[in-house]
C-alpha positions, 0 to 999 in steps of 0.5 A: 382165571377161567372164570374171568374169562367167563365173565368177560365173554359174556360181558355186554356194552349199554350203549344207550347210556354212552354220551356222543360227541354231538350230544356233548356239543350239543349241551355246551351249546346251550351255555350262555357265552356271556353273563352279567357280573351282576347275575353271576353275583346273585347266583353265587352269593354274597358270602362266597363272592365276598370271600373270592373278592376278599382273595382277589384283592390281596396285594400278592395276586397279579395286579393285572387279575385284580384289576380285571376282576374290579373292572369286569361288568360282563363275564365270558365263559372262555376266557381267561377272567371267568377261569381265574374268578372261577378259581378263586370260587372254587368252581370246577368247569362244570361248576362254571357252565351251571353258573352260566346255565343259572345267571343267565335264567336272572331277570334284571 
């Protein structure tokens, strides 16, 4: 017990490795609000599209989502289309932002 203690007592915090909070924003500020499908569509692929296309028009997902997903020609980063396409694809958040941070480098 007295060796934990030891250790703990002599224990020391790297701050220069912690992220602050405006270091935080100031990296989801970088992220594109908007994306083209089409540059969303280059960056992911055509198998793995295919394969989330190939979820979202199965008739037991909501129709109002399918009908999002077909008729979508800009993607919004906070929004409640780009969470369930990013679903479908399997993207966890940070996934998404480096989709939007990737899209938005495609030059059409």
């Amino acid at each position: 017990m007295t060796r934990k203690r030891a250790a703990m007592a002599t224990a020391t915090i790297d701050y220069s490795r912690l992220i602050k909070a405006r270091d935080i924003k100031a990296q989801r500020d970088l992220i594109p609000a908007e994306i083209s499908l089409l540059q969303a569509m280059i960056v992911i692929g055509e198998v793995k599209w295919a394969e989330a296309m190939a979820i979202a028009e199965d008739a037991a997902y909501p129709w109002a989502m399918r009908a999002a997903l077909r008729g979508a020609t800009v993607l919004v980063r906070n929004s409640e289309t780009m969470d369930t396409l990013a679903f479908l694809l399997g993207f966890s958040p940070e996934e998404t932002d480096r989709l939007f941070l990737d899209a938005a480098q495609v030059r059409l």
